[in-house]
Backbone as a ProteinNet text record, in pm:
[ID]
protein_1_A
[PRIMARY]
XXXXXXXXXXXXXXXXXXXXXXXXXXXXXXXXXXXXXXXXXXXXXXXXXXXXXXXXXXXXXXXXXXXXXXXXXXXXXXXXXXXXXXXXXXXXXXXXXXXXXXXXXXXXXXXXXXXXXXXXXXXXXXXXXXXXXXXXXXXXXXXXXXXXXXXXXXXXXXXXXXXXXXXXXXX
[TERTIARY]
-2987.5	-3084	-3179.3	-3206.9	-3271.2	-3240.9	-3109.9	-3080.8	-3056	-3034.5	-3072.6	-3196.8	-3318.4	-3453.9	-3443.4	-3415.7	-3398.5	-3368.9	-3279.1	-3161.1	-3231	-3363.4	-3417.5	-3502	-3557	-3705.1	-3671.2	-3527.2	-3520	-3479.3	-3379.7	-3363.8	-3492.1	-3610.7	-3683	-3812.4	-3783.2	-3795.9	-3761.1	-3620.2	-3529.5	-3547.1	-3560.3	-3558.6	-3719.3	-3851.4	-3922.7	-3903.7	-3853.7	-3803.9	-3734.2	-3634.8	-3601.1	-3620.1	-3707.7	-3802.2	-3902.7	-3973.6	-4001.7	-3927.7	-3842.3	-3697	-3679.3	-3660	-3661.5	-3725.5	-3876.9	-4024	-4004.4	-3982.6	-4001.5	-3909.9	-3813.8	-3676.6	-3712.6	-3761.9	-3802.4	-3928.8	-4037.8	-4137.5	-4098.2	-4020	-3953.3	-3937.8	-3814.9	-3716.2	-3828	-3946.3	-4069.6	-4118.5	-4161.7	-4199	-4145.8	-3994	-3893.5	-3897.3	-3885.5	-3885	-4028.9	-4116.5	-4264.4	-4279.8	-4214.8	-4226.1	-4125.6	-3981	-3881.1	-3960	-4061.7	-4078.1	-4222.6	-4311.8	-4396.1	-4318.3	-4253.7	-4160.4	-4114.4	-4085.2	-4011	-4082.9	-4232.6	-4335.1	-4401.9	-4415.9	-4482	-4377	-4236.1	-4137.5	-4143.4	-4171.3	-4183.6	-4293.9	-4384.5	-4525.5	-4485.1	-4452.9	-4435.8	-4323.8	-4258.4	-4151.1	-4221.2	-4259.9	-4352.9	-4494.9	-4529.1	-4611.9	-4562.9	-4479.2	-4401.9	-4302.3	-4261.3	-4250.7	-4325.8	-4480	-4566.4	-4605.2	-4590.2	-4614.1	-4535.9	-4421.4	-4281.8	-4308.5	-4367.1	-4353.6	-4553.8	-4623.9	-4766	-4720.1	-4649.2	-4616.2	-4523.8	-4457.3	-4349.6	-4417.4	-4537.7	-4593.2	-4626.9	-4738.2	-4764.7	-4637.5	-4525.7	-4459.5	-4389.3	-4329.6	-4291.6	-4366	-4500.6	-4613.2	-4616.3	-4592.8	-4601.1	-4461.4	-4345.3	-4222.7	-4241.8	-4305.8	-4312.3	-4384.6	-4484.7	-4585.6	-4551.1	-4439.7	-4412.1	-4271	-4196.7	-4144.8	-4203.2	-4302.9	-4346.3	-4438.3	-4464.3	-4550.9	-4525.1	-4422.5	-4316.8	-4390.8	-4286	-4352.2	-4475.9	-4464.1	-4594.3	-4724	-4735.2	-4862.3	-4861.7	-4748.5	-4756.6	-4848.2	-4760.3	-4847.7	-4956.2	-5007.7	-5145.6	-5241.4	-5217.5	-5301	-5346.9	-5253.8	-5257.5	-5315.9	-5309.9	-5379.6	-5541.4	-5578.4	-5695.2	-5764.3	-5700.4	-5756.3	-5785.7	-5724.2	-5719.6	-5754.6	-5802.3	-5878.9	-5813.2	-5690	-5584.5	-5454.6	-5360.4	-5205.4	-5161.5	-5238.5	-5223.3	-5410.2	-5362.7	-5447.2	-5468.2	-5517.9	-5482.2	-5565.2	-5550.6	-5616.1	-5594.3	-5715.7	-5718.5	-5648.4	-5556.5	-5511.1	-5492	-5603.3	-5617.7	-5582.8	-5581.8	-5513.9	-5442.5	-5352.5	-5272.5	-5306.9	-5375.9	-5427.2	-5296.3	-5333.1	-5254.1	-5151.1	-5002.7	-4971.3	-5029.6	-4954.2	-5084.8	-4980.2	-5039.4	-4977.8	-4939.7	-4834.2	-4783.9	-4757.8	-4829.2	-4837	-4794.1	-4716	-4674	-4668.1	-4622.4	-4642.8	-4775	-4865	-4990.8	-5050.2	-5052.5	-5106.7	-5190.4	-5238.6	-5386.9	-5406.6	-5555.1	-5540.9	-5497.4	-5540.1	-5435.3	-5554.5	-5484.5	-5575.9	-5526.2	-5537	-5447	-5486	-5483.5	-5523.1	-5662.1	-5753.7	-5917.2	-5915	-6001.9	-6017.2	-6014	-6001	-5943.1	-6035.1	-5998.2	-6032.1	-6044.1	-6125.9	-6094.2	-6066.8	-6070.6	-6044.7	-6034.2	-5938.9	-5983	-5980.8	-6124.2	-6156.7	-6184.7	-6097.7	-6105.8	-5943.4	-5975.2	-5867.9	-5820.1	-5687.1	-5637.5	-5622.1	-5702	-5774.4	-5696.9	-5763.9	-5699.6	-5669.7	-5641.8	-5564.6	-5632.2	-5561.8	-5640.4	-5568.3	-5521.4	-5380.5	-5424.6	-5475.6	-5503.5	-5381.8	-5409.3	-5316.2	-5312.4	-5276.6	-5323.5	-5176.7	-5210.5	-5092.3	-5111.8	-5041.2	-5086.3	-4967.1	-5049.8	-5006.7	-4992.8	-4857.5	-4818.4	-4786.7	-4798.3	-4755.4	-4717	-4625.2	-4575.7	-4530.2	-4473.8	-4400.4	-4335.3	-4228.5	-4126.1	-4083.5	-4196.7	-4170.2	-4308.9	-4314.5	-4492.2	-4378.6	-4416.4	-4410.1	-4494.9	-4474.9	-4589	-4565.7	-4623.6	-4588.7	-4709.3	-4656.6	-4719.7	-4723	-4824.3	-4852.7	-4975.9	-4895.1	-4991.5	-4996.7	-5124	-5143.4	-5204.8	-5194.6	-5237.4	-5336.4	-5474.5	-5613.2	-5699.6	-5627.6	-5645.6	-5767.4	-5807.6	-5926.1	-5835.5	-5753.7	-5594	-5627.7	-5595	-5593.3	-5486.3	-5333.2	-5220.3	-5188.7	-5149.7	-5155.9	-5015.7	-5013.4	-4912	-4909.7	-4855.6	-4753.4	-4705.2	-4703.2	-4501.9	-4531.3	-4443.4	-4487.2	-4374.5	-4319.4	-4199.8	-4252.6	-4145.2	-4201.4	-4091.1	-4131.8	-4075.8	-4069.1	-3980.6	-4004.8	-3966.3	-4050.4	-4022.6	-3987.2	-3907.2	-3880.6	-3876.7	-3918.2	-3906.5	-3714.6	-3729.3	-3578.9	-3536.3	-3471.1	-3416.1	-3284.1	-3360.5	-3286.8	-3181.4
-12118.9	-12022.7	-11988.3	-12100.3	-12052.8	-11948.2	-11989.8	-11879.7	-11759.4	-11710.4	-11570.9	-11518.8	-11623.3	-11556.7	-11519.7	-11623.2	-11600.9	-11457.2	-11451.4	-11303.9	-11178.9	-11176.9	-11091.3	-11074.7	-11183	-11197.5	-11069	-11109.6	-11075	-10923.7	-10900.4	-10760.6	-10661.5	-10700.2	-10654.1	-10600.8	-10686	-10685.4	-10578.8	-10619.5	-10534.9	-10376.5	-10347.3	-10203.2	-10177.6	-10229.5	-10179.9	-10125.8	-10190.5	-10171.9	-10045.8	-10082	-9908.1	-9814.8	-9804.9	-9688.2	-9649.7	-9761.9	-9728.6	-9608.4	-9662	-9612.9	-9507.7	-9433.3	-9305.9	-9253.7	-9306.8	-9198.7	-9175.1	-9265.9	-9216.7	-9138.6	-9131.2	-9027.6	-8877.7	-8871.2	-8762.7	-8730.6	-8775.8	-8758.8	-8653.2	-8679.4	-8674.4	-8488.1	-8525.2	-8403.8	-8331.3	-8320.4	-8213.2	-8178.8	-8220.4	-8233.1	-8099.4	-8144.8	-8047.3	-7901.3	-7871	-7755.6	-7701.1	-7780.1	-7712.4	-7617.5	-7713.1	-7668	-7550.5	-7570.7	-7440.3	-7325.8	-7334.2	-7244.3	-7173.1	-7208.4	-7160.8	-7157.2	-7157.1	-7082.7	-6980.2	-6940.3	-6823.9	-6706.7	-6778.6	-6662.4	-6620.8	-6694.9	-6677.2	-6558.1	-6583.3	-6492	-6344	-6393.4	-6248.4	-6155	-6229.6	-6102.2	-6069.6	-6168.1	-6090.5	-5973.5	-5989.6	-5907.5	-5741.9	-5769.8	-5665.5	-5603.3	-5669.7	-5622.1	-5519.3	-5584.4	-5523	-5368.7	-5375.9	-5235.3	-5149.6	-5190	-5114.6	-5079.2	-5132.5	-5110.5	-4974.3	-5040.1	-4876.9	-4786.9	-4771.1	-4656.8	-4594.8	-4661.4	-4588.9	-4526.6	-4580.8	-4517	-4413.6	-4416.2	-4298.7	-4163.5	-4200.1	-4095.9	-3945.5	-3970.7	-3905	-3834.8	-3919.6	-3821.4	-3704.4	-3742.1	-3667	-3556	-3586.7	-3464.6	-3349	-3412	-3322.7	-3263.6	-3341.5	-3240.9	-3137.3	-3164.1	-3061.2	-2989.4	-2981	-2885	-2797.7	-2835.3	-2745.8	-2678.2	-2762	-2626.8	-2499	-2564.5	-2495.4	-2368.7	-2395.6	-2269.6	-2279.2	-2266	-2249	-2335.2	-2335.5	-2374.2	-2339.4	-2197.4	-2154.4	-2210.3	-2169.2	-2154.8	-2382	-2461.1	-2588.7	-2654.1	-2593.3	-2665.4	-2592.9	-2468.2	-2418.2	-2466.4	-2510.5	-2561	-2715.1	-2805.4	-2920.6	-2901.6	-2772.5	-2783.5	-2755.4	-2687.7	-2645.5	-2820.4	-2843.7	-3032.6	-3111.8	-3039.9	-3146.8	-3125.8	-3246.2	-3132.9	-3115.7	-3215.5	-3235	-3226.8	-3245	-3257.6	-3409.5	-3447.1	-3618	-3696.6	-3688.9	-3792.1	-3833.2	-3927.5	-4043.2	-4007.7	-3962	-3974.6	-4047.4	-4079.3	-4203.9	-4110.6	-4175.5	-4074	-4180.5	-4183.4	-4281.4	-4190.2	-4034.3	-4003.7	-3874.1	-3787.1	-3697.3	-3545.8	-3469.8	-3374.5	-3313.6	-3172.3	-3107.2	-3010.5	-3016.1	-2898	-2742.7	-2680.2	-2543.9	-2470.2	-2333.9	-2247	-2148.6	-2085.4	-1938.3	-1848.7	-1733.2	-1644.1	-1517.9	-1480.3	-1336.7	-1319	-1481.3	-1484.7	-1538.2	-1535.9	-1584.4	-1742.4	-1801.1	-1961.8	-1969.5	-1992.5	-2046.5	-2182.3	-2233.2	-2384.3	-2445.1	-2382.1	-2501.2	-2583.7	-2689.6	-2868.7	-2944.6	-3030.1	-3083.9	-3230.8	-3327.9	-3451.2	-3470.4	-3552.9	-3606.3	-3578	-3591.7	-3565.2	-3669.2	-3621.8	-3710.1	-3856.4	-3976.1	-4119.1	-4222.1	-4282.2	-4344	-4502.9	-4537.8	-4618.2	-4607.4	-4638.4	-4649.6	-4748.1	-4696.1	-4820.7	-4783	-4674.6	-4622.8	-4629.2	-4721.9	-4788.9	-4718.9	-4680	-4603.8	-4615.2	-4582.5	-4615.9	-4708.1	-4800	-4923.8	-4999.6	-5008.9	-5129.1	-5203.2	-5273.5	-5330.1	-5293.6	-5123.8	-5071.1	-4960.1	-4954.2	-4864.1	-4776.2	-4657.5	-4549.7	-4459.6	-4456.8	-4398.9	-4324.2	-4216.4	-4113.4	-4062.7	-4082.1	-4056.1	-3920.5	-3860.3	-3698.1	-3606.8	-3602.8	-3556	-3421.5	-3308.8	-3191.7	-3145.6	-3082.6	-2972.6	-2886.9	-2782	-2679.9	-2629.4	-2689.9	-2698.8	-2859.6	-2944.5	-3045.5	-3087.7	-3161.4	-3258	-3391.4	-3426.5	-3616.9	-3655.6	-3766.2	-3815	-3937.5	-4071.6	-4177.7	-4256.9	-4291.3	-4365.7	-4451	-4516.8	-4652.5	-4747.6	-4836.2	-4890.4	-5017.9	-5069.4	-5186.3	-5280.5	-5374.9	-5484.6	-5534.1	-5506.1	-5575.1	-5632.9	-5762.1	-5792	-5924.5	-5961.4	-6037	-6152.6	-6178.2	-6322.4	-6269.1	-6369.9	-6367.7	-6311.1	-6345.1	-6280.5	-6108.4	-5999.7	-5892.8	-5834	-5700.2	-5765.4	-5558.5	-5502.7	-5370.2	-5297.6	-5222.9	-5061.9	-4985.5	-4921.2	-4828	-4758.2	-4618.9	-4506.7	-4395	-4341.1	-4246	-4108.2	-3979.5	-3856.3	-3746.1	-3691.3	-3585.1	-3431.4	-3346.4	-3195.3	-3128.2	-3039.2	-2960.4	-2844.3	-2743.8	-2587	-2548.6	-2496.7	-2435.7	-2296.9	-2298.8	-2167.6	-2118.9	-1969.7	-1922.7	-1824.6
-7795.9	-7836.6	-7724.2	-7594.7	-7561.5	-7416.8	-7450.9	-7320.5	-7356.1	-7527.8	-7522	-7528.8	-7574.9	-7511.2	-7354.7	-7255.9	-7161.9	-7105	-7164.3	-7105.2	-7161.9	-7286.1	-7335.6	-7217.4	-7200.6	-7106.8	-6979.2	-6923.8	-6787.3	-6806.8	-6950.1	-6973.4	-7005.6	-7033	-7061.5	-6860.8	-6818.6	-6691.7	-6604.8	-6615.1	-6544.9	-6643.3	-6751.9	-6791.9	-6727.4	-6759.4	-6632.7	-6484.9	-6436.9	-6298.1	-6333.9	-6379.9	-6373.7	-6475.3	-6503.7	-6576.2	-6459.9	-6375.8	-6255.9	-6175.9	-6097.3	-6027.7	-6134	-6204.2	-6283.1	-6289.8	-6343	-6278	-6156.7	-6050.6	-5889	-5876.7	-5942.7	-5892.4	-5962.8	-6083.2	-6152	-6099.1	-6024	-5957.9	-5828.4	-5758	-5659.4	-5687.4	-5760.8	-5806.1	-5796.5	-5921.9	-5951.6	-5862.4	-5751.1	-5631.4	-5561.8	-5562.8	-5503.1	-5558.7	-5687.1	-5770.7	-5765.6	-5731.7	-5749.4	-5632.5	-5508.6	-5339.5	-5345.1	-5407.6	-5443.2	-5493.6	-5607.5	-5640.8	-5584.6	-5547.8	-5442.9	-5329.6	-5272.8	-5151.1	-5227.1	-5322.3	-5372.3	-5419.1	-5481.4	-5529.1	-5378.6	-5273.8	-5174.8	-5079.6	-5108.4	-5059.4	-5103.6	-5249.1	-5319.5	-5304.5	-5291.7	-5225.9	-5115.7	-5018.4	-4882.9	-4897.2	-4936.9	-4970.1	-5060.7	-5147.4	-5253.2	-5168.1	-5056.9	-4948.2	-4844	-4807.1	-4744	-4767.5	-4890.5	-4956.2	-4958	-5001.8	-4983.5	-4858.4	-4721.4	-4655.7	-4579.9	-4617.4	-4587.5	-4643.2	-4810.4	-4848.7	-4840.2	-4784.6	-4763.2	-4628.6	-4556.2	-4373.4	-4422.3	-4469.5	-4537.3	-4602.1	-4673.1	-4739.2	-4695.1	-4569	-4451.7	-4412.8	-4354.6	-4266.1	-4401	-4527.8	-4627.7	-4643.5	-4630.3	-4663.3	-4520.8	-4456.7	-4300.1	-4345.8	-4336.7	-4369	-4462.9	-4578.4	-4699.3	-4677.3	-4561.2	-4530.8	-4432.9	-4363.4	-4227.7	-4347.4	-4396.9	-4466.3	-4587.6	-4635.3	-4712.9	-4622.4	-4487.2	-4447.5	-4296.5	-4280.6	-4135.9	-4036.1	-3922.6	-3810.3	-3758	-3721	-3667	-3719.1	-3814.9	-3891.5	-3915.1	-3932.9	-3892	-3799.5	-3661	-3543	-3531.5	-3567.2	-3551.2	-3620	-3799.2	-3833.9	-3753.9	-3758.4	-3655	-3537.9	-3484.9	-3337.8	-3349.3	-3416.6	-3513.4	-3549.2	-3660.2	-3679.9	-3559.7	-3424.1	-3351.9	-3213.3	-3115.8	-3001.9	-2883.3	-2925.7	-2794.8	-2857.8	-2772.4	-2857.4	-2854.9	-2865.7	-2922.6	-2970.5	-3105	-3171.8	-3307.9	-3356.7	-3439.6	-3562	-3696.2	-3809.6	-3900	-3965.4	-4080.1	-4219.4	-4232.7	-4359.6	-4526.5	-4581.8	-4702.8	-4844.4	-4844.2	-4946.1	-4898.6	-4938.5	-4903	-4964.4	-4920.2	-4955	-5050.1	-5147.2	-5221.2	-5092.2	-5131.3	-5049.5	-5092.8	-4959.2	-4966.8	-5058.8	-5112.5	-5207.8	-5102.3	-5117.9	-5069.5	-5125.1	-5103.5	-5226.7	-5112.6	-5170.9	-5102.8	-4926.4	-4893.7	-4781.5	-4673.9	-4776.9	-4701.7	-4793.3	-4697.9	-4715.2	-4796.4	-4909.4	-4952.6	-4971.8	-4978.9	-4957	-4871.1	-4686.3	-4658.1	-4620.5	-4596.2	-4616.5	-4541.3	-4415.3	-4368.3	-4378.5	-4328.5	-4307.8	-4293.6	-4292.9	-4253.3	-4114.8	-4100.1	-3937.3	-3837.6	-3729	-3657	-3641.1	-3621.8	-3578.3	-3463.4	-3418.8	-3278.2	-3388.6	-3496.1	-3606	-3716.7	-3832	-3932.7	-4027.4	-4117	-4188.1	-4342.5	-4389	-4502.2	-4568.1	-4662.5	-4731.3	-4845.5	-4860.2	-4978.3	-5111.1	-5184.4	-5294.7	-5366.1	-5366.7	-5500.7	-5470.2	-5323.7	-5245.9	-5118.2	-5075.8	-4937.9	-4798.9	-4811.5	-4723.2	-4635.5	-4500.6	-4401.2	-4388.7	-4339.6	-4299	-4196.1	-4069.3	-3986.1	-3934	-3883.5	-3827.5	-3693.4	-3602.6	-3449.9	-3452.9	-3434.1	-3349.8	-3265.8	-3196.3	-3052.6	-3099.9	-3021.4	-3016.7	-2904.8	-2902.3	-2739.1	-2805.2	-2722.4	-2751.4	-2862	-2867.1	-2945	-3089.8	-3052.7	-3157.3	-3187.5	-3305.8	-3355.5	-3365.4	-3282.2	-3365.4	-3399.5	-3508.8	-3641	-3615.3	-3589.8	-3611.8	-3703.8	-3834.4	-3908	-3966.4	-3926.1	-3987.1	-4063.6	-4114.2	-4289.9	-4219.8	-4256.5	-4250.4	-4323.3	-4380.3	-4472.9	-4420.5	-4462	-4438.1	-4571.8	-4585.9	-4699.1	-4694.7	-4592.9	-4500	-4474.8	-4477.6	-4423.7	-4275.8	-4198.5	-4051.7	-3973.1	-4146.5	-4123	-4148.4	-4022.1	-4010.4	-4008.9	-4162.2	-4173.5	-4153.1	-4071.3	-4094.7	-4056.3	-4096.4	-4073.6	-3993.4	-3925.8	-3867.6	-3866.6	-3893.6	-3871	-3811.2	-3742.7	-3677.9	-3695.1	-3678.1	-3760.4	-3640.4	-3562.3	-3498.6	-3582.5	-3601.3	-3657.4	-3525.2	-3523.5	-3444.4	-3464.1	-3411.6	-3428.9	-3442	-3519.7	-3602.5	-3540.2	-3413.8	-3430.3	-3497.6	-3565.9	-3641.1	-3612.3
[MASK]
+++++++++++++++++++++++++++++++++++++++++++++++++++++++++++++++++++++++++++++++++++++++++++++++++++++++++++++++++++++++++++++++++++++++++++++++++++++++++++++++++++++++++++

């Protein structure tokens, strides 16, 4: 009899120990899945940041395309040269004016971008997302290059930049 107390004593022992050894192993694991899954939400903003960042730099050049077709070349680079005091320089562009109307041939409304910037620090409404468009002109083409940037007060700087050449169309 008394060696099956015995054998209780030590079984009872031994299932501590490893109930131990099972917390530490299931400790472990959680550990792992917690670190898996903050790597994955932390992936996913950058990622969902980053979209935004393509499509605020994208916006600008779409609006310049829709504006030089909607009211030709000419009257394009003239308004641009008008906004601007050289054939290269940089505006803060935080919202996208209305395109202009054409009525029987003549422009109304036209509106082009804010005026020009040596910085900007006017953020596009709602967000923590700069927009700036640098603008070359010559002759025969405008290049647009624009870019968004994430100033969200992180030390990390995070953005896009595309760039768009229009060219005069001969017809």
């Amino acid at each position: 009899m008394n060696a099956f107390f015995i054998s209780a004593k030590k079984q009872r022992g031994s299932s501590l120990i490893e109930v131990l050894v099972a917390l530490a192993i299931v400790s472990i694991a959680l550990v792992a899945v917690m670190s898996t899954i903050t790597l994955v939400v932390r992936s996913q903003r950058s990622s969902e940041q980053h979209q935004h960042l393509v499509y605020y730099a994208k916006q600008p050049l779409e609006w310049l395309h829709a504006y030089r077709e909607k009211v030709g070349w000419a009257e394009f680079v003239a308004s641009l040269q008008t906004a601007t005091a050289d054939s290269h320089s940089v505006w803060c562009v935080p919202t996208l004016p209305a395109l202009p109307t054409v009525v029987d041939g003549t422009t109304l409304n036209t509106e082009t971008f804010l005026t020009t910037v040596d910085g900007c620090t006017d953020f596009i409404p709602t967000t923590s997302f700069l927009r700036t468009v640098v603008i070359t002109i010559t002759a025969d083409e405008v290049t647009a290059v624009s870019q968004a940037r994430l100033d969200d007060g992180s030390d990390a700087e995070l953005s896009s930049s595309l760039e768009m050449n229009y060219k005069k169309r001969i017809d």
